[in-house]
Backbone as numpy.savetxt, mean C-alpha at the origin, in Angstrom:
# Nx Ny Nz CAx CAy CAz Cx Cy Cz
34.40 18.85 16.95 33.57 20.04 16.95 34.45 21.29 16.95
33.67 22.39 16.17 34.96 23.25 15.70 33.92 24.48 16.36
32.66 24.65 16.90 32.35 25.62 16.87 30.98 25.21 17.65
30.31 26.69 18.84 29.52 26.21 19.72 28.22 25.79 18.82
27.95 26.43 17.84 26.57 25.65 16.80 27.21 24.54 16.66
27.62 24.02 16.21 28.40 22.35 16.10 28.02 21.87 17.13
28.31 22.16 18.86 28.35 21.48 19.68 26.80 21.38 20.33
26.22 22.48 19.82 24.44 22.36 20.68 24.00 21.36 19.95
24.05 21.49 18.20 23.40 20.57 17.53 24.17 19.03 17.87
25.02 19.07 18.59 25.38 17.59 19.40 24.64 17.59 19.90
24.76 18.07 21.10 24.06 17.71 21.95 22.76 17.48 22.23
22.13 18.33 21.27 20.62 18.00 21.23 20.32 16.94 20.41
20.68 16.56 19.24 20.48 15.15 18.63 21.18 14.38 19.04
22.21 14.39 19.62 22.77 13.04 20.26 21.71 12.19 21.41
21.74 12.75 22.27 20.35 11.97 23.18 19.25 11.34 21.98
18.82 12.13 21.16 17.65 11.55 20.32 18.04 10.08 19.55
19.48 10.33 19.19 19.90 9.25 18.19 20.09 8.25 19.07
20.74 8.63 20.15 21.01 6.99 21.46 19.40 6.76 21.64
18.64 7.17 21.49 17.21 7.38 22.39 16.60 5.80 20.77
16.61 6.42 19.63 16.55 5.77 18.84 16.67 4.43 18.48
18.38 4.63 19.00 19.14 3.38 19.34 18.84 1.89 20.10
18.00 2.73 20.91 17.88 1.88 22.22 16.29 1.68 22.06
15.43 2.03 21.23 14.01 1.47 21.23 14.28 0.61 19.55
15.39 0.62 18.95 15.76 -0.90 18.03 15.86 -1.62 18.67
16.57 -1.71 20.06 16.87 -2.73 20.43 15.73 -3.67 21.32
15.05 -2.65 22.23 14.01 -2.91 23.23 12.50 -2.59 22.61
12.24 -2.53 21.36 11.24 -2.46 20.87 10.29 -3.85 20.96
9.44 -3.84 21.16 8.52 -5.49 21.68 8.22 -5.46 19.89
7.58 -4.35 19.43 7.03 -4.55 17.64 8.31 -4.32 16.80
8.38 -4.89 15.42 9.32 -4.50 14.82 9.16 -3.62 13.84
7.99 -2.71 14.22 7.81 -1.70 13.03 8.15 -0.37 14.12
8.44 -0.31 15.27 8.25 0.66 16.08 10.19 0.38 16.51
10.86 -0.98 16.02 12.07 -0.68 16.01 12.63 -0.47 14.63
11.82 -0.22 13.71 12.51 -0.19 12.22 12.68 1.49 12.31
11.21 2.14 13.14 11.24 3.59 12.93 12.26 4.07 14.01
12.69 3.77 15.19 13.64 4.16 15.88 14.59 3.59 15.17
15.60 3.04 14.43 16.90 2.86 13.52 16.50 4.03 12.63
15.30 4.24 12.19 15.19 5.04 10.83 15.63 6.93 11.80
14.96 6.69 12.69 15.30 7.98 13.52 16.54 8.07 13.84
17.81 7.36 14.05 19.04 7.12 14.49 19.83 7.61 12.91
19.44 7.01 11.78 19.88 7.26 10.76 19.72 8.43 9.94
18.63 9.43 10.70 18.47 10.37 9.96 19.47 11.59 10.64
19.48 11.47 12.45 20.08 12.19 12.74 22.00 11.73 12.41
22.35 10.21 11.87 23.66 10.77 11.95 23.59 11.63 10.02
22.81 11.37 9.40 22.84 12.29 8.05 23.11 13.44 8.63
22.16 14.13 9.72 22.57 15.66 10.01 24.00 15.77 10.34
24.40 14.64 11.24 25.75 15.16 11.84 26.59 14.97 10.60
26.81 14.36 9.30 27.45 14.48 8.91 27.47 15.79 7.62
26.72 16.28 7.70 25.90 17.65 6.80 26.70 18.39 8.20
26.57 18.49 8.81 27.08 19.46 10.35 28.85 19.50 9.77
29.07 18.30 9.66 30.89 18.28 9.71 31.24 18.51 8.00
30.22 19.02 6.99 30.90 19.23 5.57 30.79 18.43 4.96
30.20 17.15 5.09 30.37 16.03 4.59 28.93 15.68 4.09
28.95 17.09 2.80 27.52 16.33 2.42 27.09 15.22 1.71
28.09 14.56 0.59 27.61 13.37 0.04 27.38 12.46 1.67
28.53 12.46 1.75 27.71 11.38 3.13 26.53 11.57 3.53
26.22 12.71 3.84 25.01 13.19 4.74 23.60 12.78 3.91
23.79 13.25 2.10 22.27 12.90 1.63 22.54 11.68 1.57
23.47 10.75 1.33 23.65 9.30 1.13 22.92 8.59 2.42
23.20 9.16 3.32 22.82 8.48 4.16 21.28 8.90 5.20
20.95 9.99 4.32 19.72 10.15 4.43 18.43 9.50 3.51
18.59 9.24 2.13 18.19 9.30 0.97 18.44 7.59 0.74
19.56 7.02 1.08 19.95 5.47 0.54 19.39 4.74 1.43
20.07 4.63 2.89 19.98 4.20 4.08 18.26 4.51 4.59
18.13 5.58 4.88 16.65 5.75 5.78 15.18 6.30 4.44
15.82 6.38 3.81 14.66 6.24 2.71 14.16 5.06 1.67
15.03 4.56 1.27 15.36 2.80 0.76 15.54 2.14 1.68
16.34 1.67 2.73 16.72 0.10 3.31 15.74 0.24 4.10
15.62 1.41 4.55 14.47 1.47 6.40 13.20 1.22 5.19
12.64 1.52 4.59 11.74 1.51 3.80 11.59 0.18 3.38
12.34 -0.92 2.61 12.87 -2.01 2.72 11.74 -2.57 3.62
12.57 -2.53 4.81 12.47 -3.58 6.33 10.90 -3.18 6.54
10.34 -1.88 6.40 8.98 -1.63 6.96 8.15 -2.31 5.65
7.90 -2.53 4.48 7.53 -3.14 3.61 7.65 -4.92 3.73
8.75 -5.21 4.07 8.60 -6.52 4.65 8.22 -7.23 6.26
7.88 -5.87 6.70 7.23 -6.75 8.34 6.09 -6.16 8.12
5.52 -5.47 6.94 3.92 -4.79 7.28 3.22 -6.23 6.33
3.85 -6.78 5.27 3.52 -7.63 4.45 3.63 -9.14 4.65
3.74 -9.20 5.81 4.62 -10.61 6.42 3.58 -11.29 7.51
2.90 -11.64 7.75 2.29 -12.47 8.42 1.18 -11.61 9.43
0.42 -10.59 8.72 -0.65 -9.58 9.25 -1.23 -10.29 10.02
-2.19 -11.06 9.51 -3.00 -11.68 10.39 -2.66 -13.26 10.95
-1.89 -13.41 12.07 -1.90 -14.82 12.90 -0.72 -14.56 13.81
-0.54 -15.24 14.73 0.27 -15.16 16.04 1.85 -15.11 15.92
2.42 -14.58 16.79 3.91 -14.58 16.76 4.39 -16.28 17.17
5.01 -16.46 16.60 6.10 -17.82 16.85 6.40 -17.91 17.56
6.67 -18.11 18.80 7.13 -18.46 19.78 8.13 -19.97 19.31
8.25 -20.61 18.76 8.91 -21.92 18.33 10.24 -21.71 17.99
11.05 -22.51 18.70 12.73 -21.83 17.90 12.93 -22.99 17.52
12.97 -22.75 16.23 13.06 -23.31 14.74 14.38 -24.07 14.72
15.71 -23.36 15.54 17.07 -23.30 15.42 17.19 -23.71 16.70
17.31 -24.90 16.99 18.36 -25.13 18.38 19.75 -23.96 18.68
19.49 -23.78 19.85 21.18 -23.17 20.22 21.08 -21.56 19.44
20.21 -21.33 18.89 20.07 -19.64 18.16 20.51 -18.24 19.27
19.78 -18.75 20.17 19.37 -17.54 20.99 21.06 -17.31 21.78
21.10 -18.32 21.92 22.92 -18.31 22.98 23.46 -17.83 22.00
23.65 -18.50 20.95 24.66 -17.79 19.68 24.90 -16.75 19.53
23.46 -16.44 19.24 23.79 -14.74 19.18 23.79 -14.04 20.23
23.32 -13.92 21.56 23.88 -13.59 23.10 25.55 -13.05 22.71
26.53 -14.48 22.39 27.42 -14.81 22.04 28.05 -14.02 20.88
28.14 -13.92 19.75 28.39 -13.19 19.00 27.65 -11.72 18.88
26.79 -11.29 19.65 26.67 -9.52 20.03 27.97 -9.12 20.99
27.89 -10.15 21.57 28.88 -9.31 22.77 30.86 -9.52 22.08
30.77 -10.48 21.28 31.92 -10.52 20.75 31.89 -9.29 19.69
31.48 -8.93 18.87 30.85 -7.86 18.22 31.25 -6.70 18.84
30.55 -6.53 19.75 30.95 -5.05 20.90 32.14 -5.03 21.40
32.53 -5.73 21.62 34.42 -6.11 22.13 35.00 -5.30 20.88
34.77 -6.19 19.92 35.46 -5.90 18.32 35.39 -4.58 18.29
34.29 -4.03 18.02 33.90 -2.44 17.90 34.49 -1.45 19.30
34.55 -1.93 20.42 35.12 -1.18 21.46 36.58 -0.97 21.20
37.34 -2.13 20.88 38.72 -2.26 20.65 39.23 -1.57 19.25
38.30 -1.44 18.25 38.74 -0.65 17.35 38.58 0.86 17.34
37.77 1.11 18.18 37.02 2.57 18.20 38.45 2.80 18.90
39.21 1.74 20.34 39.80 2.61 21.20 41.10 2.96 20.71
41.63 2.40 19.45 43.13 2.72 18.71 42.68 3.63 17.63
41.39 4.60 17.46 41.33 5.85 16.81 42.63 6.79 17.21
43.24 6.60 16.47 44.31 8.41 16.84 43.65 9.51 15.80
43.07 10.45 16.16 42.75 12.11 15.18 44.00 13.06 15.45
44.64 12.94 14.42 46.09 13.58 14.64 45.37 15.46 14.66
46.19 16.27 15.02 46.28 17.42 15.00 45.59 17.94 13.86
45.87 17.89 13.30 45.60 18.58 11.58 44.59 18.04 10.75
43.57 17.33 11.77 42.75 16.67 10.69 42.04 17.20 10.44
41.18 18.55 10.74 40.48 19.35 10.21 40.74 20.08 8.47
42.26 20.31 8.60 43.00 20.80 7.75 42.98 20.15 6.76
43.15 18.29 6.99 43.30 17.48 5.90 41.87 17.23 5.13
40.72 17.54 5.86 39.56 17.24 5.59 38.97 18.62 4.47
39.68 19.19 4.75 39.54 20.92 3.97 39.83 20.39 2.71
41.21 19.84 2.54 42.33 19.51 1.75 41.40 18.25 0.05
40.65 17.38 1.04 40.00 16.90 0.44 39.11 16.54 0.09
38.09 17.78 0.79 36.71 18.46 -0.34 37.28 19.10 -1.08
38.67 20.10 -0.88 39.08 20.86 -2.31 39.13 20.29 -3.70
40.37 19.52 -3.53 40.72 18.58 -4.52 41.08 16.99 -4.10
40.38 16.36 -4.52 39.72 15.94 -6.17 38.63 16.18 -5.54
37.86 16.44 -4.05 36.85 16.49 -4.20 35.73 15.60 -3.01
34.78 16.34 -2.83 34.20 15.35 -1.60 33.73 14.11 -1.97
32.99 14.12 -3.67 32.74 12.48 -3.66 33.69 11.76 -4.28
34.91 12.52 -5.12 35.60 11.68 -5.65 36.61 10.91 -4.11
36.78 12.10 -3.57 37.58 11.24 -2.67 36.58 10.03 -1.91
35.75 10.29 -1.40 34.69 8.97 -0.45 34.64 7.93 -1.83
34.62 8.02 -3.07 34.68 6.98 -4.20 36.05 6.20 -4.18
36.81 7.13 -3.68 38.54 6.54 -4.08 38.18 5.80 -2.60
37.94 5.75 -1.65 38.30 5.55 -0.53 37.43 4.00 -0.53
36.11 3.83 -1.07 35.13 3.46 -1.09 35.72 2.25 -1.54
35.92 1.98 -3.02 35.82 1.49 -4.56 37.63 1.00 -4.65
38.39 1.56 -3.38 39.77 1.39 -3.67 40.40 0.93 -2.37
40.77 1.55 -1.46 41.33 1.41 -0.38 40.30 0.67 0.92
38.94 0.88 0.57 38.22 0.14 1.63 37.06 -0.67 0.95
37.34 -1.56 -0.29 36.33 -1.88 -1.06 36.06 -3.09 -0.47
36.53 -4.03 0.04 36.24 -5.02 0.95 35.51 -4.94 2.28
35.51 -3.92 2.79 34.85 -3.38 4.11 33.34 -3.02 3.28
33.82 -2.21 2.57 32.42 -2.09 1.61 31.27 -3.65 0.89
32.26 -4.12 0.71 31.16 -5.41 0.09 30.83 -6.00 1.74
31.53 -6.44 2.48 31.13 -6.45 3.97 30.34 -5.99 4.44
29.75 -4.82 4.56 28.72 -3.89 4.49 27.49 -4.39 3.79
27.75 -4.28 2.68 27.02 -4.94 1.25 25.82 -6.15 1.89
27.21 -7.16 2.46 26.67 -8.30 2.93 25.39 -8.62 4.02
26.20 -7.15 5.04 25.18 -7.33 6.66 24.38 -6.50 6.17
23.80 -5.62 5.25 22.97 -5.07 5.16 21.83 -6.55 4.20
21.87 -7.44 3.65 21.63 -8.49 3.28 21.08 -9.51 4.11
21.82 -9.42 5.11 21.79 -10.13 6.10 20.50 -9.73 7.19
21.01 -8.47 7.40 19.69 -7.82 8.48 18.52 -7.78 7.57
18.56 -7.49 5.86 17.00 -8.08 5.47 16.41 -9.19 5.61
16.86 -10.33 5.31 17.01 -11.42 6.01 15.95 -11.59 7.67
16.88 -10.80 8.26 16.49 -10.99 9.49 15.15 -10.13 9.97
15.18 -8.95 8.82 13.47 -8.54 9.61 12.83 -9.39 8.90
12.72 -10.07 7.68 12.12 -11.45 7.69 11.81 -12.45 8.72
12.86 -12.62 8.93 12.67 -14.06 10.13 12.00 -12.90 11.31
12.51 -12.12 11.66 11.68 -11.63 12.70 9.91 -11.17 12.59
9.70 -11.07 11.43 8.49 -11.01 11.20 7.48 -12.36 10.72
8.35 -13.14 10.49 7.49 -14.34 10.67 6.63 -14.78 11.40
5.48 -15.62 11.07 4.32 -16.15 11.54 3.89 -17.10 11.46
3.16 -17.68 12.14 2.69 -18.55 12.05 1.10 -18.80 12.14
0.56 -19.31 10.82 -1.15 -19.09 10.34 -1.94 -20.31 11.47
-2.77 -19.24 12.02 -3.83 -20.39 13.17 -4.69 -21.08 11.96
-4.76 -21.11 11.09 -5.64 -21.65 10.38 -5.35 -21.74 8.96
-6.02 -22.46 8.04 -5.22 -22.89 6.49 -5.89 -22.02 5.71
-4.89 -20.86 4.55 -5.70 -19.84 4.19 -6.39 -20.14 3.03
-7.69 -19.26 3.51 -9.01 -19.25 2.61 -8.35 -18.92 1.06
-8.84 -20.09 0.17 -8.69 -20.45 -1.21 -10.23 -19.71 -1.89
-10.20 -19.56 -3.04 -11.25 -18.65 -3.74 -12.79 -19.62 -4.03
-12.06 -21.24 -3.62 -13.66 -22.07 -3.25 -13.96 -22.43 -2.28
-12.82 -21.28 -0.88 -13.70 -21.60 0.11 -14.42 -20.28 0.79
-14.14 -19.41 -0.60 -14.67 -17.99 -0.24 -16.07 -18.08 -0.74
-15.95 -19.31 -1.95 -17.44 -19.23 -2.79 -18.52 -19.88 -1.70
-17.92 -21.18 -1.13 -18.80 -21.50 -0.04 -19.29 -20.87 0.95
-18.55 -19.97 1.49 -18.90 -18.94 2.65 -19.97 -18.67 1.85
-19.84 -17.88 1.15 -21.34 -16.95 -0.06 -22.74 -17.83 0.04
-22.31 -19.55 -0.59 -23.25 -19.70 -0.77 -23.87 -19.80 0.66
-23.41 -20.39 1.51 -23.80 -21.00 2.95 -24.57 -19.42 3.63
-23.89 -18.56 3.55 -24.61 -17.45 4.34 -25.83 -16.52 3.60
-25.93 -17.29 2.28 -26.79 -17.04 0.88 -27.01 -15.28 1.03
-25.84 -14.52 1.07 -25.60 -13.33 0.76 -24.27 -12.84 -0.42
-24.79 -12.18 -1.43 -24.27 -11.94 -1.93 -23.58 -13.38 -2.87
-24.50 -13.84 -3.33 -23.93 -15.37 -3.57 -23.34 -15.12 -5.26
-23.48 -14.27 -5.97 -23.30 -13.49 -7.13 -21.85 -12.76 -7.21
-21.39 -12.29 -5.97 -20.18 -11.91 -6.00 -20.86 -10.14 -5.65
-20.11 -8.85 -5.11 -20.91 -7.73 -4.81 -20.91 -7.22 -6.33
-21.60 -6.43 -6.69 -21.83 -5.35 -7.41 -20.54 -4.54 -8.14
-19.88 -4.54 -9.43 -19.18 -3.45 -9.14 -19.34 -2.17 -9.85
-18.61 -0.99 -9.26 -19.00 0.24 -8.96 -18.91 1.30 -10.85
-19.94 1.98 -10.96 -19.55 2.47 -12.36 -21.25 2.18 -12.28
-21.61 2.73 -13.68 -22.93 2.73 -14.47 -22.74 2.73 -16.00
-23.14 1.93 -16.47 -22.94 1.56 -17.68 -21.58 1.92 -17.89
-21.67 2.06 -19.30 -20.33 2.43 -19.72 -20.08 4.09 -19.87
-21.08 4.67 -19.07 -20.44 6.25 -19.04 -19.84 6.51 -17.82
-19.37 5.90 -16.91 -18.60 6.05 -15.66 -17.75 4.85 -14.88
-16.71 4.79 -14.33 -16.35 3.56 -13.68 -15.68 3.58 -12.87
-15.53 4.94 -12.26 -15.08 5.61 -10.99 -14.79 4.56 -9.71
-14.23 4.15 -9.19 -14.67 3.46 -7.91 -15.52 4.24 -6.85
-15.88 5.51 -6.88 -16.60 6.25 -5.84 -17.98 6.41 -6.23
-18.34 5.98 -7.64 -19.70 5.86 -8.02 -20.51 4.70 -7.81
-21.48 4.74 -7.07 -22.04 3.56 -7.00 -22.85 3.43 -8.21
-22.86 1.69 -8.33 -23.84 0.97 -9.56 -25.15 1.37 -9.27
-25.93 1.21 -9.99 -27.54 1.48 -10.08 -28.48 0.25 -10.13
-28.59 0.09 -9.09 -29.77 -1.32 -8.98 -31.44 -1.15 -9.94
-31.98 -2.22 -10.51 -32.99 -2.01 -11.49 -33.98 -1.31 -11.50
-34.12 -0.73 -10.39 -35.27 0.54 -9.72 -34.72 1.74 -9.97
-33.41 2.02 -10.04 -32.63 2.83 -10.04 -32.23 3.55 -9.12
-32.13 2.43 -7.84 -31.30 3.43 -6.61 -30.09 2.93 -6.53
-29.13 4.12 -6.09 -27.93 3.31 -6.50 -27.51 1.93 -4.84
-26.35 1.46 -5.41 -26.30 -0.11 -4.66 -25.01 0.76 -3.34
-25.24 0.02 -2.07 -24.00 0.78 -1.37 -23.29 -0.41 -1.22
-23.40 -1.57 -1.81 -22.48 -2.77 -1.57 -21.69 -2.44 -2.74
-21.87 -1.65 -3.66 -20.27 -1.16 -5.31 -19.89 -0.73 -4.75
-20.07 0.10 -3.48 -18.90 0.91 -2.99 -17.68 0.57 -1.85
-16.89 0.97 -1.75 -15.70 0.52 -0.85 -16.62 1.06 0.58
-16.56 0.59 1.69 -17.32 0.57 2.91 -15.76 1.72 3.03
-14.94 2.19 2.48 -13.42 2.93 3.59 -14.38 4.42 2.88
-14.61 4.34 1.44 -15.11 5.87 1.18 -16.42 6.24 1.43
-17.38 4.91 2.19 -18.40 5.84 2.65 -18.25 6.29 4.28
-17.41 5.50 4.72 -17.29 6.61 6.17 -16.41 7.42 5.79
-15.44 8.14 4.73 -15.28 9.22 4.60 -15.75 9.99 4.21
-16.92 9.97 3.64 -17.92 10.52 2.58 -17.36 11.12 1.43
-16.88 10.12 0.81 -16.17 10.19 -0.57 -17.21 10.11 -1.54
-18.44 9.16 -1.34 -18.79 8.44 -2.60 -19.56 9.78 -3.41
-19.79 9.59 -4.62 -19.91 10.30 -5.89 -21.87 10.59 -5.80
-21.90 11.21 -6.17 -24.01 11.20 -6.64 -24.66 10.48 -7.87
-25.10 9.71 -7.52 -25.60 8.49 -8.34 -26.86 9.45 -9.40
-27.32 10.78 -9.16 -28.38 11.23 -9.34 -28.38 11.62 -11.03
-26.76 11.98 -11.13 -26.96 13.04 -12.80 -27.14 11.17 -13.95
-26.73 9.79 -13.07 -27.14 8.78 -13.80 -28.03 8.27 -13.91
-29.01 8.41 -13.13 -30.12 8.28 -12.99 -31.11 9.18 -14.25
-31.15 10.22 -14.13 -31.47 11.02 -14.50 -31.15 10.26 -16.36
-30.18 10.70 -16.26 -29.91 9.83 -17.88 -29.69 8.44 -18.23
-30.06 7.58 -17.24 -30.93 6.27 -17.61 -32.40 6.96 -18.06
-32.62 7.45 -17.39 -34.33 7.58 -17.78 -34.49 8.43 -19.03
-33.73 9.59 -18.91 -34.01 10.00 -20.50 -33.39 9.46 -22.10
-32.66 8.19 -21.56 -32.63 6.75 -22.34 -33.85 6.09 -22.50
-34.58 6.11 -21.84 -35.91 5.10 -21.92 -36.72 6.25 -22.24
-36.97 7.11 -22.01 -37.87 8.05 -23.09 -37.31 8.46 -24.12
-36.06 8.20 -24.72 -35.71 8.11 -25.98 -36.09 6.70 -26.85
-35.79 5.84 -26.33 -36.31 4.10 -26.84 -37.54 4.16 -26.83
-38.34 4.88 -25.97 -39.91 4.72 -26.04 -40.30 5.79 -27.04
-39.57 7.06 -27.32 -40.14 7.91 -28.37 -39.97 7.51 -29.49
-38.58 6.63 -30.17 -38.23 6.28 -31.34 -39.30 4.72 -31.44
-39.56 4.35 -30.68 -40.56 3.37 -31.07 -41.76 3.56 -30.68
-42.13 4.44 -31.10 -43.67 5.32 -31.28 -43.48 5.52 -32.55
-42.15 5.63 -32.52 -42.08 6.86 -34.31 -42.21 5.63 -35.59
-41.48 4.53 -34.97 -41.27 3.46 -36.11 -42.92 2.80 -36.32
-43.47 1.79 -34.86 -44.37 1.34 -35.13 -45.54 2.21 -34.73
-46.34 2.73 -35.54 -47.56 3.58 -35.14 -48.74 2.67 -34.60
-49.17 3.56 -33.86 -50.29 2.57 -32.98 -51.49 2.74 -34.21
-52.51 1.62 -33.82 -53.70 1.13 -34.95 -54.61 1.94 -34.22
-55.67 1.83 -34.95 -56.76 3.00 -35.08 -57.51 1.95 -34.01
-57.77 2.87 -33.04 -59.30 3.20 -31.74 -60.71 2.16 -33.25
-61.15 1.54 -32.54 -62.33 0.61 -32.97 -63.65 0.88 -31.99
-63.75 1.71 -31.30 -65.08 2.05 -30.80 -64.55 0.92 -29.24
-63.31 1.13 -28.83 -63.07 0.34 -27.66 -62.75 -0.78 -27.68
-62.97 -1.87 -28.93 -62.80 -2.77 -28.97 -61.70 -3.41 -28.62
-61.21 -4.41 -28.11 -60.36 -4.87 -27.95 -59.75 -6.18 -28.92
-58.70 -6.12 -28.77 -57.70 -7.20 -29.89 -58.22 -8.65 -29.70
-58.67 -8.94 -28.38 -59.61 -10.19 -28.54 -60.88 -10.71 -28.95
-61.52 -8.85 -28.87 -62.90 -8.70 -29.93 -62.70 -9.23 -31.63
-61.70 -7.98 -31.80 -61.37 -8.40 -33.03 -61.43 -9.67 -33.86
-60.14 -10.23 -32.71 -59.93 -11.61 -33.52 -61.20 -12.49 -33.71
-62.27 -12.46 -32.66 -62.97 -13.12 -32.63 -64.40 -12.79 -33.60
-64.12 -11.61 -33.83 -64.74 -11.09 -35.05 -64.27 -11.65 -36.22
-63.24 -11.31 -36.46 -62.83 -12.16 -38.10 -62.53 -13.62 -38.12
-62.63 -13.68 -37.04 -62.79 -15.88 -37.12 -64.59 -16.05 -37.08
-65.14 -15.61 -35.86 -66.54 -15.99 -36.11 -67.58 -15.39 -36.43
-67.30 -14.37 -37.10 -68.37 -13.54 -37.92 -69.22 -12.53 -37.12
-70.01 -11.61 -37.09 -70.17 -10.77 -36.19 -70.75 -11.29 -35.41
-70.88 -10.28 -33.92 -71.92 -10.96 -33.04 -72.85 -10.13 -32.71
-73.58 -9.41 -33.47 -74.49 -8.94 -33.52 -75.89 -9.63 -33.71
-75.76 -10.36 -34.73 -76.95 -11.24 -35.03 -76.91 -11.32 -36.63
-76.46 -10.14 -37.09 -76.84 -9.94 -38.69 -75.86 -10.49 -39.54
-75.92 -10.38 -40.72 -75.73 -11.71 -41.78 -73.86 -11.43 -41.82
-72.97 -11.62 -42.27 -71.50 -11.21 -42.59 -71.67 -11.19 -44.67
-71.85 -10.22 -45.09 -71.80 -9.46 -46.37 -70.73 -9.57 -46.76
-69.84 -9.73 -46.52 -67.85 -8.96 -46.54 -67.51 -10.30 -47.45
-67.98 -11.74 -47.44 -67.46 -12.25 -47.99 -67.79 -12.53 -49.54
């Protein structure tokens, strides 16, 4: 730290990022420890935007907590929603292991952190090489050349921990999942909706999902609609279709007026008079002339 703004913005995100830290670890859900890592990772982007080091900083805002954290929350939201946590260890001997290799881990990392020497002048050298060649060429040279093995290493445990919010999000189904003929049986057995629901649109002048279909009376149906947009009161007005269904049917009924013209009024008679007139001759009494 070169300067007291440097050192507040420590201090105030540092607590947040350990704070972060420590609900990855002690989180009971793993979507509530994906967002505390994602919170840990955003504040070290700041600190490294703080020290000049901005490729690092969007890299590791933008790669890390916008892709990988993004990643891990896409695979534990998609992973076994509905049925119980596992309790079953799958893996004899798992749990000691890794007990075992965290704490060897932390040794490793304690013992390397503690042979850091920051010589005098490293501010100077750090000046030296954002100048020239440059802030990303140098983190590329450093990256891609001198630490490219640490890098595929990296590569690896980031592979690895996907992996593992997998297995940690695993489940196990209380029951064998419903197949599309044992959805048809439900239908028929509860003899609702045994047709499948309604879907949403009116003819072919709309197909909105927020419009409901028009049942044969012409009110519209609230089973076309998604049950999420009518408690928001999303859905659309069924009324301007309505309206032009019907002046469809007084168009079909005017053009077939126009084609077949109705027959001439007979003094009331009816079409069964008729017929029975020209089959059995009048019924008046008097003679039939006509033939």
């Amino acid at each position: 730290m070169t300067g007291s703004g440097e050192a507040v913005l420590f201090w105030i995100l540092a607590p947040i990022a350990v704070a972060g830290s420590l609900g990855l670890i002690f989180a009971r859900k793993a979507v509530h420890a994906a967002l505390g890592m994602a919170l840990t990772m955003v504040i070290l982007g700041v600190f490294y935007l703080a020290q000049d080091a901005d490729f690092l900083g969007v890299i590791q805002i933008f790669v890390y907590t916008g892709a990988v954290m993004m990643l891990f929350l896409f695979v534990v939201m998609l992973v076994g929603v509905d049925s119980s946590d596992s309790i079953v260890e799958t893996l004899k001997g798992q749990r000691a292991a890794t007990v075992v290799l965290s704490l060897g881990l932390g040794v490793l990392l304690a013992a390397a952190l503690g042979r850091i020497v920051v010589p005098d002048d490293a501010a100077g050298r750090l000046d030296a090489v954002n100048t020239d060649p440059g802030n990303v060429s140098g983190v590329a040279a450093l990256i891609f050349g001198r630490y490219v093995w640490v890098f595929e290493a990296t590569s690896a445990l980031l592979i690895t921990a996907a992996l593992a919010a997998m297995v940690l999000a695993h489940r196990e189904r209380l029951g064998q999942r419903p197949d599309q003929r044992t959805w048809a049986e439900r239908r028929i057995r509860s003899n609702e909706n045994v047709a499948g629901l309604p879907a949403p649109g009116v003819y072919a002048r709309h197909n909105a999902v927020d419009t409901p279909a028009l049942l044969p009376d012409g009110n519209p149906s609230e089973l076309s609609v998604s049950r999420v947009l009518t408690a928001r009161d999303q859905v659309g007005s069924a009324t301007p279709w309505v309206e032009a269904e019907r002046e469809i049917e007084r168009d079909i009924s005017t053009d077939r007026d126009g084609e077949a013209p109705t027959r001439p009024e007979r003094d009331g008679a009816t079409d069964a008079e008729e017929r029975t007139r020209h089959t059995d001759g009048p019924t008046d009494g008097t003679e039939d002339t006509s033939r």
